[in-house]
C-alpha positions as CSV (number, residue, x, y, z in Angstrom):
1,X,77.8,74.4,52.9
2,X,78.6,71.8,55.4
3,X,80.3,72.7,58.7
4,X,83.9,72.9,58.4
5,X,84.5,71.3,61.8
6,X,82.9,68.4,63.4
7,X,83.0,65.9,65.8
8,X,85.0,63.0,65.5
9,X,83.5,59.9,63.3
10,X,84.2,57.9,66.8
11,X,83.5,59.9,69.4
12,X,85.7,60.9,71.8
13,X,85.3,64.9,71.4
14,X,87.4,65.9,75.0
15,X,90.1,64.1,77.0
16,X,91.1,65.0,80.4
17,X,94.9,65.8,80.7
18,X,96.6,65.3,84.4
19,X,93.8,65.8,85.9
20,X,93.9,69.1,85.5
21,X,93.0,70.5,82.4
22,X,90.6,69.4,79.4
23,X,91.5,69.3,76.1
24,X,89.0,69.0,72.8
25,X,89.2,67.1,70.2
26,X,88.4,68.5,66.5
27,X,87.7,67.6,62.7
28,X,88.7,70.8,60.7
29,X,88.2,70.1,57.1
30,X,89.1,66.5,57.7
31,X,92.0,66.7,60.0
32,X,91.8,65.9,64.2
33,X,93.1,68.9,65.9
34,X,93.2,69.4,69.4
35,X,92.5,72.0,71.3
36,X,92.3,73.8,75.1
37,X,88.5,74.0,76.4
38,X,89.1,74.6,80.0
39,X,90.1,73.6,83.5
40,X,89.0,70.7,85.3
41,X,88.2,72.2,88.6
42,X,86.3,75.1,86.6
43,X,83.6,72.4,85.7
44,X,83.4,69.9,88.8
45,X,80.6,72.2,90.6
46,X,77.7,74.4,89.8
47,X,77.5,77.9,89.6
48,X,75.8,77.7,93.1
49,X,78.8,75.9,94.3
50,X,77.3,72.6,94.5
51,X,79.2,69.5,93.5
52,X,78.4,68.2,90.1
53,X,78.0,64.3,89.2
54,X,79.4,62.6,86.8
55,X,76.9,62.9,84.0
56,X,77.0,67.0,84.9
57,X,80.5,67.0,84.4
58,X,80.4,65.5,81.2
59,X,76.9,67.8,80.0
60,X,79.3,70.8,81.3
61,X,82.2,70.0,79.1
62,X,79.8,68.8,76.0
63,X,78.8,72.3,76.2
64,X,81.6,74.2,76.4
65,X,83.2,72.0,72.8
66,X,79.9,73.1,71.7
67,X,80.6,76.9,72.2
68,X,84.4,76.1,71.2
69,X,83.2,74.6,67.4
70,X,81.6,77.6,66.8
71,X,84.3,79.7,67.6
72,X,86.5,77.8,65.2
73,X,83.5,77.6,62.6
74,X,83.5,81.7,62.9
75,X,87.4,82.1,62.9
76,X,88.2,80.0,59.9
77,X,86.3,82.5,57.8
78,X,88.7,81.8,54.8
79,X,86.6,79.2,52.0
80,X,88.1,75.5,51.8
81,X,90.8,75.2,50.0
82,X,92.3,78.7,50.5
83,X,96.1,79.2,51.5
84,X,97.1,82.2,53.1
85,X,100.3,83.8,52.3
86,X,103.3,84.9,55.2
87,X,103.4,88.4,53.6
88,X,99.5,88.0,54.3
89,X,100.1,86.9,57.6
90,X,103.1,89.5,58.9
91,X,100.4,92.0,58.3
92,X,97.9,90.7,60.4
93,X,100.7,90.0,63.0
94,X,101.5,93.4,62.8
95,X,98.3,94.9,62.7
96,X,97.8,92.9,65.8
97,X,100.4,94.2,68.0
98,X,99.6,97.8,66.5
99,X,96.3,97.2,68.1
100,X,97.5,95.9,72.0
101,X,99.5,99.1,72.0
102,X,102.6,97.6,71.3
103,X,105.8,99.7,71.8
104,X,107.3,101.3,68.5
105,X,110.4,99.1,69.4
106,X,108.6,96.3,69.1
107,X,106.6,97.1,65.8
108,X,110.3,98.0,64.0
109,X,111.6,94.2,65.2
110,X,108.6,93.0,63.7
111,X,108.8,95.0,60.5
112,X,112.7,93.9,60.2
113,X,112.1,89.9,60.8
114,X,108.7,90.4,57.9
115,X,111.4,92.4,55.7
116,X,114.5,90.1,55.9
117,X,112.0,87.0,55.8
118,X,110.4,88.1,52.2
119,X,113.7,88.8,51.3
120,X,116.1,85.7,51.7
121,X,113.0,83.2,51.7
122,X,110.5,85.0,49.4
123,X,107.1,85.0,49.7
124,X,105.1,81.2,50.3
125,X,101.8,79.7,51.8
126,X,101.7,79.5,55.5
127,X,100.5,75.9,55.0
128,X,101.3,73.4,52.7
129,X,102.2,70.2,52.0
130,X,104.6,68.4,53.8
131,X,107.2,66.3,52.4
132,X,107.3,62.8,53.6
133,X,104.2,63.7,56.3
134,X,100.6,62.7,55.4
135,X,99.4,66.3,56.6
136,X,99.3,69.8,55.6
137,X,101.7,72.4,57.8
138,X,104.6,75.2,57.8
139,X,107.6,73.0,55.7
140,X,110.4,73.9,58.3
141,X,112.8,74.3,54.9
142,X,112.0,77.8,55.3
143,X,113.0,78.5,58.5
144,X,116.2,76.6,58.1
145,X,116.7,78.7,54.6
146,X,115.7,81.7,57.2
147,X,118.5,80.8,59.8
148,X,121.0,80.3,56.7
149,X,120.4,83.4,55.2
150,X,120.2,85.5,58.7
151,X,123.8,83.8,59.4
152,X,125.2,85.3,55.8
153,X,123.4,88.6,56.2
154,X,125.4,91.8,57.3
155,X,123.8,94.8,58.3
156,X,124.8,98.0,60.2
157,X,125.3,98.8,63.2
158,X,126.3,102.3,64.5
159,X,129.3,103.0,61.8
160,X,130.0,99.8,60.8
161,X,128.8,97.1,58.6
162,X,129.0,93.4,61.0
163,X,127.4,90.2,60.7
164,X,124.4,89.6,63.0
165,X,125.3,88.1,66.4
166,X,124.2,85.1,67.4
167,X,121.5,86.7,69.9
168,X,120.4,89.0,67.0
169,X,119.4,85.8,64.8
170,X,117.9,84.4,67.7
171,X,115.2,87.2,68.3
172,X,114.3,87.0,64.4
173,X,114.1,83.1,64.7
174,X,111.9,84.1,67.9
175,X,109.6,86.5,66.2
176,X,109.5,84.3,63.4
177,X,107.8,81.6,65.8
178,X,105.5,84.6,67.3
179,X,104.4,85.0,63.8
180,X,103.1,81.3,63.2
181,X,101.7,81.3,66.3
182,X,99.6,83.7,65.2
183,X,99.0,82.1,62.5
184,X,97.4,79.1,64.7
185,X,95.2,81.4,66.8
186,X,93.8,82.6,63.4
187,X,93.5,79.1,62.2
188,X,95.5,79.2,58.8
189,X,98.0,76.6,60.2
190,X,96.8,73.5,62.4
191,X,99.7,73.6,64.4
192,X,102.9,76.3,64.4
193,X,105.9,74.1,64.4
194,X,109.0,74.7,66.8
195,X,111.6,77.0,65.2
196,X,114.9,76.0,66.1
197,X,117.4,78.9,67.4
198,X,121.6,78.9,66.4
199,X,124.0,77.8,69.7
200,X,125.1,81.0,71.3
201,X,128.5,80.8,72.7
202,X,129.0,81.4,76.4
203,X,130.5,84.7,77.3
204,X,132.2,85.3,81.1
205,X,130.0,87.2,83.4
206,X,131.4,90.7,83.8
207,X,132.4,91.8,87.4
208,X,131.9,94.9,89.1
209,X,134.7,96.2,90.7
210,X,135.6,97.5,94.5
211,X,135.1,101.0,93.7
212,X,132.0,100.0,92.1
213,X,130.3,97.9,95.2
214,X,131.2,101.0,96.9
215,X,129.6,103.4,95.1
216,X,126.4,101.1,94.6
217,X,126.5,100.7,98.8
218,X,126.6,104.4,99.2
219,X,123.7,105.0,97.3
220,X,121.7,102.3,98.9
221,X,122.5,103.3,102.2
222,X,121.6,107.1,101.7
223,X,118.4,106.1,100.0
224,X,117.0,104.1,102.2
225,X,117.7,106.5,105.3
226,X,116.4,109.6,103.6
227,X,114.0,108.6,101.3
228,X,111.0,111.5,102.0
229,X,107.9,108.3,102.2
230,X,108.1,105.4,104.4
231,X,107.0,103.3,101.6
232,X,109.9,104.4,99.2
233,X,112.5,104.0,102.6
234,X,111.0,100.6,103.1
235,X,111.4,99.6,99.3
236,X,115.2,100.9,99.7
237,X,116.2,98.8,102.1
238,X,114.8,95.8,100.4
239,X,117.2,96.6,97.6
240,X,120.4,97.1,100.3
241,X,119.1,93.2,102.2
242,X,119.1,92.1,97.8
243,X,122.5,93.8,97.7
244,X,123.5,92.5,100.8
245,X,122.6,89.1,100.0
246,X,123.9,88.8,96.5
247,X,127.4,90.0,96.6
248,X,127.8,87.6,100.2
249,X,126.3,84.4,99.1
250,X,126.8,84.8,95.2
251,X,122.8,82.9,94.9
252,X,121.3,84.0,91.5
253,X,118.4,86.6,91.6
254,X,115.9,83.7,91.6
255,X,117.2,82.3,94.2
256,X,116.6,85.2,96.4
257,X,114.0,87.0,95.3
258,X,111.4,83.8,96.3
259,X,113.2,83.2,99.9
260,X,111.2,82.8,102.7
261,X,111.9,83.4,106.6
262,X,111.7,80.2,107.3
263,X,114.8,79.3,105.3
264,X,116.8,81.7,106.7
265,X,118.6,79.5,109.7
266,X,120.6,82.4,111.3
267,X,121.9,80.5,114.3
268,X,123.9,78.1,111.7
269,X,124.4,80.9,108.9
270,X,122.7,78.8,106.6
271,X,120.2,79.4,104.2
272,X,118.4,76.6,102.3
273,X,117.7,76.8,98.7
274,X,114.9,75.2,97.4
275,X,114.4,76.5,94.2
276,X,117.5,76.2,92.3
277,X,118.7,76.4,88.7
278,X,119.4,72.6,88.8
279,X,116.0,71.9,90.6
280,X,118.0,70.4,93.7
281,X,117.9,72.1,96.7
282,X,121.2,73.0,98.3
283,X,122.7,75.3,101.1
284,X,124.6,78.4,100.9
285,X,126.8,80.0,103.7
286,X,126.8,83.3,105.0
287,X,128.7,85.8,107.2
288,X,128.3,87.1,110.4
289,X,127.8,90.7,108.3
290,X,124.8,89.8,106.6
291,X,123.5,87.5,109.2
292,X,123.4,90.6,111.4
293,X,121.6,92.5,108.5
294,X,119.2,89.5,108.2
295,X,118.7,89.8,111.7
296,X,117.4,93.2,112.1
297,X,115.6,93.2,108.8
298,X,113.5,90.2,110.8
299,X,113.6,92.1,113.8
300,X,112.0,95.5,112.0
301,X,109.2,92.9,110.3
302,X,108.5,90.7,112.5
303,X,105.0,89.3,111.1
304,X,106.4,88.9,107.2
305,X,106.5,85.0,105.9
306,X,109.0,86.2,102.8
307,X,112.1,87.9,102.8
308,X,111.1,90.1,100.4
309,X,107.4,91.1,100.8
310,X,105.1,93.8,99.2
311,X,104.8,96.8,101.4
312,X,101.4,96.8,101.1
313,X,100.3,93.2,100.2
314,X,101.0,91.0,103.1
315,X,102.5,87.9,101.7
316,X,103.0,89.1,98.0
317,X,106.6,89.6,96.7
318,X,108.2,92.3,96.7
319,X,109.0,91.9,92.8
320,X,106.8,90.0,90.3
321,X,110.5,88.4,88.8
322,X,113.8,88.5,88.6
323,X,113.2,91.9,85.6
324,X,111.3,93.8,87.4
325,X,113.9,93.7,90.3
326,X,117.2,94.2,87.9
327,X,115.0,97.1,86.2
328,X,115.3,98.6,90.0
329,X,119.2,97.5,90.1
330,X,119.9,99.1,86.2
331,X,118.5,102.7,87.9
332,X,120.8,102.6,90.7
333,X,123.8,101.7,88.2
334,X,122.7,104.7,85.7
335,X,122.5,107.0,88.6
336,X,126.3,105.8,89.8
337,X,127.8,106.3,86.9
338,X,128.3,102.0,86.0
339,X,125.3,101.4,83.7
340,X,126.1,98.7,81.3
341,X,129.4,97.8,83.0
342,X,128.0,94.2,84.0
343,X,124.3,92.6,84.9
344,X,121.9,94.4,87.5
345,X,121.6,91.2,89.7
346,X,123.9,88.0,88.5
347,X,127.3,90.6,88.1
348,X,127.5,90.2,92.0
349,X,127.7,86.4,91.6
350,X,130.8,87.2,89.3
351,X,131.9,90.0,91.9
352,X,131.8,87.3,94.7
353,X,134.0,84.5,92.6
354,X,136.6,87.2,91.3
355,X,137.2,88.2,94.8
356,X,137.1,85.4,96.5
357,X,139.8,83.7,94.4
358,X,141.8,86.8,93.6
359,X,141.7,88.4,97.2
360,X,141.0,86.1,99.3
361,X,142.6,82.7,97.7
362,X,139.1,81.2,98.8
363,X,139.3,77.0,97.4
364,X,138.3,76.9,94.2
365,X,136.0,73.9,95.6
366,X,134.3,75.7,98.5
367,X,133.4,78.2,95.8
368,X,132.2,75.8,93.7
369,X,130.1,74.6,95.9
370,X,128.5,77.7,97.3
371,X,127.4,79.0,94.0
372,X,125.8,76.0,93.3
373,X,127.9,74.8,90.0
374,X,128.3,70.7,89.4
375,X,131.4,71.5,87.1
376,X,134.5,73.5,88.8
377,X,135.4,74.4,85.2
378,X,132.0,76.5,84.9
379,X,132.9,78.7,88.4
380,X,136.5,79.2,86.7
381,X,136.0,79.8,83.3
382,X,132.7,82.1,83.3
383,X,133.1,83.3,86.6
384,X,135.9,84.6,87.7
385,X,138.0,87.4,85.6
386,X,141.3,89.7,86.1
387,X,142.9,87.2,88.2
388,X,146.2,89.4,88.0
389,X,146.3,90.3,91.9
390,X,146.2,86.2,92.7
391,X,149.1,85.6,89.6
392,X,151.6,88.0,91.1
393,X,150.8,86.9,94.9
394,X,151.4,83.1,93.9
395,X,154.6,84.1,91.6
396,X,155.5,86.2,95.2
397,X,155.1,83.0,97.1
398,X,156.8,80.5,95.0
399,X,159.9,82.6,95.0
400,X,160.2,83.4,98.8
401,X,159.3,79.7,99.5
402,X,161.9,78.4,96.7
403,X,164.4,80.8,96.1
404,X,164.3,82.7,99.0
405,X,163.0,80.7,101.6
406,X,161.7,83.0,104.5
407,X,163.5,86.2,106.2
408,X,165.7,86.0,102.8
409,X,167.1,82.5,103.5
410,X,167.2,79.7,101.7
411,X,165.3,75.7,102.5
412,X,168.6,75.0,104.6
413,X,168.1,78.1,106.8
414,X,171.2,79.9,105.3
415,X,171.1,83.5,103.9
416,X,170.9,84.0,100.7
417,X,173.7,86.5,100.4
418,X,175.8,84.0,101.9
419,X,175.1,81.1,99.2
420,X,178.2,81.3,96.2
421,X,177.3,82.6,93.0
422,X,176.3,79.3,91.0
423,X,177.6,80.7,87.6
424,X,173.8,81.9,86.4
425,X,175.3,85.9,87.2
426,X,178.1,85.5,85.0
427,X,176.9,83.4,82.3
428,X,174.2,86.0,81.8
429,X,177.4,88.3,81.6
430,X,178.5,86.6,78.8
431,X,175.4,86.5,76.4
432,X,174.0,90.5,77.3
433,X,174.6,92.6,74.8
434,X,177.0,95.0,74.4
């Protein structure tokens, strides 16, 4: 039987792609697929560490599409012509993550996306022929039948019998996507198509609130002065500078977790931001509180390069992401007595708005700006929350400034006691009720 892939009738069998990386170029069973062989850099010197010419280079990567075409040759395994069906290919998926030690959580998701997919789409070849496309692929009808069906679908949750949430059909569409991915790594679909998700609708960011700051404070404090290993005191007061930092310049988590000393400009309470949401950089403020906190954490490590740095890996983070670190946060909440009340890291953004606005009648602008928002209508409407205190202080305000004007008088400096009844008493007399 002749080899199911080959080179291409033209030549042409690799490309390099930004310099970087090299991709191959394939003929399975008569259609040009392209895939990963391996990084530049891997290939531009010998074994011995000697710099390779040209012609090496290119001997190097011929070799290594070599070793890739059998690999495919081996993994197609299937005869020509065979399809392979999705209830075919959730049980391989499956079997796959049963294998990596996979957590049961994850196996039940799995077994629910395989379960609701045979049921509202039924059962259909992986790959197939496209309508309107001169090639063979997933027909993305069935996920859109998928996303149709997962909006209708109601199924219970704790007593109740809801629709799925938006996020719920999301981590289906997701797993769905895993799935045909796997499907491509197996090489019973040339290319797993993207899988478009349903618009989730923006919710506000919950607050924590004074007492809870408080209690979260506390706990940090304690820990990191009685902590019975240095390391674990050390780790603790990482978590108080985060806390520190957090709730007094509202940055996000990954923001802060990747700031270095050098960004830190203590003299001018500034810190520059270089890795932002918005990928431009910008500058946040902060008090003289946390400057002094900043100050002594630099003081107590002096020969650190990151603000938050491995105990025992000079120059590593602290945290390998912003999930690892809120994982840290969610234990101190469950220990407090707030778990679940708002997020482990980006509630003390929403902390710093609500008070700032509500207590402190900070300008909506300055705010603005040092959370880093282009829209003022973002800071206010997912922000900031139980604005109650500010409402009754401005409704305080307005009347002692219009109907009372201050010490009790009026705008014209004459007391209010003094000024005749205009009528509004007794007209008000006339229309109570008996």
């Amino acid at each position: 039987m002749p080899d199911r892939v080959q080179r291409p009738a033209q030549g042409g069998t690799y490309r390099v792609v930004r310099r970087r990386y090299v991709d191959g170029s394939f003929i399975i069973e008569g259609r040009r697929v392209r895939k990963a062989l391996c990084k530049l850099a891997n290939v531009e010197r010998a074994p011995s560490g000697k710099k390779r010419t040209a012609k090496q280079i290119h001997d190097a990567i011929e070799a290594i599409w070599e070793s890739k075409r059998r690999e495919l040759e081996e993994g197609l395994g299937e005869a020509p012509g065979d399809t392979v069906p999705m209830s075919r290919l959730f049980a391989d998926w499956m079997r796959q993550a049963a294998d990596r030690g996979r957590s049961a959580a994850t196996q039940r998701s799995r077994a629910l996306c395989r379960d609701y997919y045979l049921g509202l789409v039924g059962d259909h070849p992986v790959e197939e022929a496209l309508p309107h496309v001169r090639r063979r692929g997933y027909d993305l009808a069935h996920a859109d039948a998928f996303r149709a069906g997962l909006r209708n679908l109601r199924a219970p949750r704790g007593n109740q019998v809801r629709p799925l949430s938006p996020a719920r059909i999301n981590t289906y569409l997701r797993l769905l996507h895993g799935a045909l991915l796997h499907a491509e790594q197996r090489y019973w679909l040339v290319r797993a198509p993207r899988v478009e998700k349903v618009a989730e609708p923006r919710r506000p960011t919950r607050a924590p609130r004074p007492e809870d700051i408080a209690a979260m404070r506390r706990r940090l404090v304690h820990l990191s002065r009685t902590a019975p290993h240095g390391r674990d005191r050390y780790q603790y007061r990482l978590h108080r500078v985060l806390f520190y930092l957090l709730l007094g310049t509202g940055m996000r988590g990954g923001e802060a977790l990747p700031l270095r000393r050098d960004q830190v400009d203590l003299e001018r309470r500034a810190i520059l931001l270089v890795k932002t949401k918005t990928g431009a950089p910008r500058i946040v403020r902060i008090g003289h509180f946390l400057a002094g906190k900043l100050r002594a954490h630099f003081a107590a490590h002096p020969g650190q390069t990151q603000l938050f740095e491995h105990p025992t890996r000079p120059g590593a983070p602290a945290w390998r992401g912003v999930a690892e670190a809120s994982k840290a946060f969610a234990r101190h909440m469950a220990e407090v007595g707030i778990e679940g009340a708002f997020k482990p890291l980006h509630g003390y953004r929403a902390g710093l708005a609500t008070l700032a606005l509500n207590d402190i009648a900070l300008p909506p602008t300055a705010l603005r700006d040092q959370l880093g928002h282009t829209d003022l209508q973002t800071t206010l409407r997912y922000y900031v929350t139980g604005m109650g205190d500010a409402q009754l202080a401005t409704v305080d305000a307005l009347e002692g400034r219009l109907l009372r004007g201050r010490n009790g008088k009026n705008g014209n400096g004459v007391s209010a006691a003094s000024v005749p009844d205009s009528g509004e008493n007794t007209a008000h007399e006339r229309v109570r009720p008996a």
